[in-house]
DRENBATI-679958 format. One record per residue (C-alpha): residue number from 0; residue in three letters; x, y, z. Coordinates in steps of 0.2 Angstrom, whole numbers, plus 5000, padded with zeros to 4 digits. Layout:
+-----+-----+------+------+------+
:   k :   r :    x :    y :    z :
+-----+-----+------+------+------+
: NUM : ALA :    X :    Y :    Z :
...
+-----+-----+------+------+------+
//
This chain:
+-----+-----+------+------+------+
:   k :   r :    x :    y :    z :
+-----+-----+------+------+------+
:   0 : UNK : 4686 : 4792 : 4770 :
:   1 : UNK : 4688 : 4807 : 4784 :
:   2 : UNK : 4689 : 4825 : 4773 :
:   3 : UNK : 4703 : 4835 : 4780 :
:   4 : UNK : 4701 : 4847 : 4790 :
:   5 : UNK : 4705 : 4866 : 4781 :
:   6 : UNK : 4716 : 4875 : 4791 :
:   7 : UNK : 4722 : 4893 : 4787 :
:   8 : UNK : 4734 : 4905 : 4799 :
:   9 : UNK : 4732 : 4919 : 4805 :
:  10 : UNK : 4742 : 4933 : 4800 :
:  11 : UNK : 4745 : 4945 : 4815 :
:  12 : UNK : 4751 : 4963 : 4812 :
:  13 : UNK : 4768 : 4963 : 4825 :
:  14 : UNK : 4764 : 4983 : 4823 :
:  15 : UNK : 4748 : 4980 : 4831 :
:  16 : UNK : 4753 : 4970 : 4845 :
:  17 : UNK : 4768 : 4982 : 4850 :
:  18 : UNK : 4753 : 4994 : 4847 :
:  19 : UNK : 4743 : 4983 : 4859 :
:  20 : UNK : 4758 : 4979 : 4871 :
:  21 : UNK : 4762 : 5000 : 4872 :
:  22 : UNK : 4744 : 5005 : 4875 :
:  23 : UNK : 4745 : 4993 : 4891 :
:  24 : UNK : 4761 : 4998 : 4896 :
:  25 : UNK : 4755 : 5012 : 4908 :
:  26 : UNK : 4744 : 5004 : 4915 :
:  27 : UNK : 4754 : 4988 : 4919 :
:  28 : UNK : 4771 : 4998 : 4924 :
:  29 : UNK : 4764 : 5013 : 4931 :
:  30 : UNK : 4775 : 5012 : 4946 :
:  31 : UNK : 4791 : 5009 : 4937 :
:  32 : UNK : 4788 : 5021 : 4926 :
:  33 : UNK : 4785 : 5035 : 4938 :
:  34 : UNK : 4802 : 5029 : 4945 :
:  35 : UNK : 4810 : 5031 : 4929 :
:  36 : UNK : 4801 : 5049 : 4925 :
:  37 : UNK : 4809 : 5054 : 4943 :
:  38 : UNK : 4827 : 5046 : 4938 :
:  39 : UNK : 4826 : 5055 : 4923 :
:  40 : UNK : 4821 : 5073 : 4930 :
:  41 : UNK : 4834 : 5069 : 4944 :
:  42 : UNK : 4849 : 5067 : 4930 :
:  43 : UNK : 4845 : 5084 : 4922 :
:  44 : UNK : 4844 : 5094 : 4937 :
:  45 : UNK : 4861 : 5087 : 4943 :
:  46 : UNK : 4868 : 5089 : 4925 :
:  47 : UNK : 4870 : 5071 : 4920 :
:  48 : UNK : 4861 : 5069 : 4905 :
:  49 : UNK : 4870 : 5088 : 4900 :
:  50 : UNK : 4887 : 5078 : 4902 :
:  51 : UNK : 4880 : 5062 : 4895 :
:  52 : UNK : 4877 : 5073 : 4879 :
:  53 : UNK : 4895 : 5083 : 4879 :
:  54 : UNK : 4902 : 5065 : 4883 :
:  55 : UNK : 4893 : 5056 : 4867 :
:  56 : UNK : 4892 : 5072 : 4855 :
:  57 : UNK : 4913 : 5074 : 4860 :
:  58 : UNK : 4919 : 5053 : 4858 :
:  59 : UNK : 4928 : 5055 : 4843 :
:  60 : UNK : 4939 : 5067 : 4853 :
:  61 : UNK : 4938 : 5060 : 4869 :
:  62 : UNK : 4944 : 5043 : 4859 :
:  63 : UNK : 4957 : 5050 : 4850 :
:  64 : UNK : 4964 : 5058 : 4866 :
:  65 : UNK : 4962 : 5044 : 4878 :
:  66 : UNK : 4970 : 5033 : 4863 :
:  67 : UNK : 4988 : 5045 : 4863 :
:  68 : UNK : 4988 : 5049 : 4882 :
:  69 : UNK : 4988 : 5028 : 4883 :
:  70 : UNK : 5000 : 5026 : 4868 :
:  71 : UNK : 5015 : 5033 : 4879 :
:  72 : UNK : 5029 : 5024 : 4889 :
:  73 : UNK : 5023 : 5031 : 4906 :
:  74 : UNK : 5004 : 5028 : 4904 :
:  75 : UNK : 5009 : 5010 : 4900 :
:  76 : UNK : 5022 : 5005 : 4916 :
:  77 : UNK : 5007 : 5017 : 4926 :
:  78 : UNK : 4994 : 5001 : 4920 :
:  79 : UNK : 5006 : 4989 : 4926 :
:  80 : UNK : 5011 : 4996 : 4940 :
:  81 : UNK : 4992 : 4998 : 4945 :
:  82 : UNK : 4990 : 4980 : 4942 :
:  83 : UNK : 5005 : 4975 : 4954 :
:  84 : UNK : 4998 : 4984 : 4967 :
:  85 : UNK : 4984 : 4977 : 4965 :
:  86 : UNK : 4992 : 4961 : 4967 :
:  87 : UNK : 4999 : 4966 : 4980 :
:  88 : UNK : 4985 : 4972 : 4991 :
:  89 : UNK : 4978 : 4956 : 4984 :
:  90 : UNK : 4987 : 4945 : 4994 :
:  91 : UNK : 4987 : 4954 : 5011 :
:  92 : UNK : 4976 : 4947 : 5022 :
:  93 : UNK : 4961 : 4959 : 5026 :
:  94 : UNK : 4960 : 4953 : 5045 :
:  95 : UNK : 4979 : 4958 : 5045 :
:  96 : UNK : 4976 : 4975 : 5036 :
:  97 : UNK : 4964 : 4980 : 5049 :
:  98 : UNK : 4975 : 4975 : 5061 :
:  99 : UNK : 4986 : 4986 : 5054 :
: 100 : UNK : 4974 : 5000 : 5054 :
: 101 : UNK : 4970 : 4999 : 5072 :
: 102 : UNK : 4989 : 5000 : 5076 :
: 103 : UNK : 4992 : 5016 : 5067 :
: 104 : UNK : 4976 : 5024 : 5074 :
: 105 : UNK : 4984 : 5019 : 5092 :
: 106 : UNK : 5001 : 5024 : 5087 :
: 107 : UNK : 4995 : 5042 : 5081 :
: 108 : UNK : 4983 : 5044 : 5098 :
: 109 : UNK : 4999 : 5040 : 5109 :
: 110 : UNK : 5009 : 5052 : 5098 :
: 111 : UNK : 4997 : 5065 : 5100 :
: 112 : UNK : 4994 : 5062 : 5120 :
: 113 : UNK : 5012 : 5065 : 5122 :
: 114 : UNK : 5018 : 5080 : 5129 :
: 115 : UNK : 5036 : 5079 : 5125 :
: 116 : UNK : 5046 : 5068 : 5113 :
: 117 : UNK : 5050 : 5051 : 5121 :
: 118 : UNK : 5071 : 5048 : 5127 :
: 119 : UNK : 5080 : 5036 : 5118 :
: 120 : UNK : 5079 : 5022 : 5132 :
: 121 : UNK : 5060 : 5027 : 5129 :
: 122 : UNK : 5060 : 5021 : 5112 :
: 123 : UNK : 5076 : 5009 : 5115 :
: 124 : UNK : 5063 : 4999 : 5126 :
: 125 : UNK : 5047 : 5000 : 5112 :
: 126 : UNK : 5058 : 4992 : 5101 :
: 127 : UNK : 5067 : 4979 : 5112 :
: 128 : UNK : 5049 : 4974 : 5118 :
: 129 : UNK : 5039 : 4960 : 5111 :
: 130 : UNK : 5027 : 4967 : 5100 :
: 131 : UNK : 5043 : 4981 : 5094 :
: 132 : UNK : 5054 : 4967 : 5091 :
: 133 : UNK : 5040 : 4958 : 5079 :
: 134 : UNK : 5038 : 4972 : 5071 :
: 135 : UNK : 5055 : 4975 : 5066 :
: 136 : UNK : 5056 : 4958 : 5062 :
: 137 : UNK : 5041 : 4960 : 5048 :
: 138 : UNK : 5049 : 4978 : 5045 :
: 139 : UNK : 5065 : 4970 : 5039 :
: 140 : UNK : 5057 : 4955 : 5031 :
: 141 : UNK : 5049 : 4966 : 5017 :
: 142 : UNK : 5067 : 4980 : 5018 :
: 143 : UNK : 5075 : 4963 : 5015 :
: 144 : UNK : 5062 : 4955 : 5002 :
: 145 : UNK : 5064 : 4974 : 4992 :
: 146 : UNK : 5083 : 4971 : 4993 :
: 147 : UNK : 5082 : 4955 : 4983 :
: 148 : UNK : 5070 : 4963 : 4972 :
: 149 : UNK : 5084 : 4979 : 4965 :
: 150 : UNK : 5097 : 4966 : 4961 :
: 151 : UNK : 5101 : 4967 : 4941 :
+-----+-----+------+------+------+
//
């Protein structure tokens, strides 16, 4: 008959291997942690850490602050009408945006490289143009979509 085989486990210290892992730790991250040391050094000479400190050191207040100035009427509809608008810039098409952008930069080069205010058959033929007339037609769109929208 085969005699079994005695087997006893090793009991391993986890303080010595976190010793063990620490002692290592230089060498194997030296980089990183020169990184780090410079991160650090960086944050207190631009006053980070100093306002990191006042920020922790002050959360009680800061909470009980934050908590009353969000507990009013005006902060609430200010949340909700932040996440309308964001909604609403949302669904605009960022090709059409830039358009957009592009347009007003023109407009406000033309307004700038006039001398004098344009006459009224001037503007009269802006806006009976193509471009003015699809304008106006996108202007009064949204005038007419806001209309709808004040109804009670």
């Amino acid at each position: 008959m085969a005699n079994p085989i005695a087997f006893k486990l090793q009991v391993s210290d986890p303080h010595q291997e976190l010793e063990r892992r620490l002692a290592a730790a230089p060498r194997e991250h030296a980089e990183a942690l020169l990184v780090a040391w410079d991160l650090l050094q960086t944050a207190h000479d631009k006053g980070v850490l100093d306002l990191a400190q006042g920020l922790i050191g002050g959360r009680d207040k800061i909470a009980t602050e934050l908590a009353a100035a969000g507990n009013k009427p005006e902060s609430v509809r200010a949340i909700r009408n932040a996440i309308a608008l964001a909604k609403i810039l949302a669904s605009v098409d960022p090709a059409m945006l830039d358009q957009l952008a592009k347009a007003v930069d023109g407009a406000t080069r033309q307004q700038a490289a006039e001398q004098k205010p344009p006459s009224l058959w001037q503007i009269f033929k802006r806006v009976a143009s193509e471009d003015g007339r699809r304008g106006l037609s996108f202007v009064t769109a949204i005038l007419t979509g806001l209309g709808k929208s004040t109804k009670r």
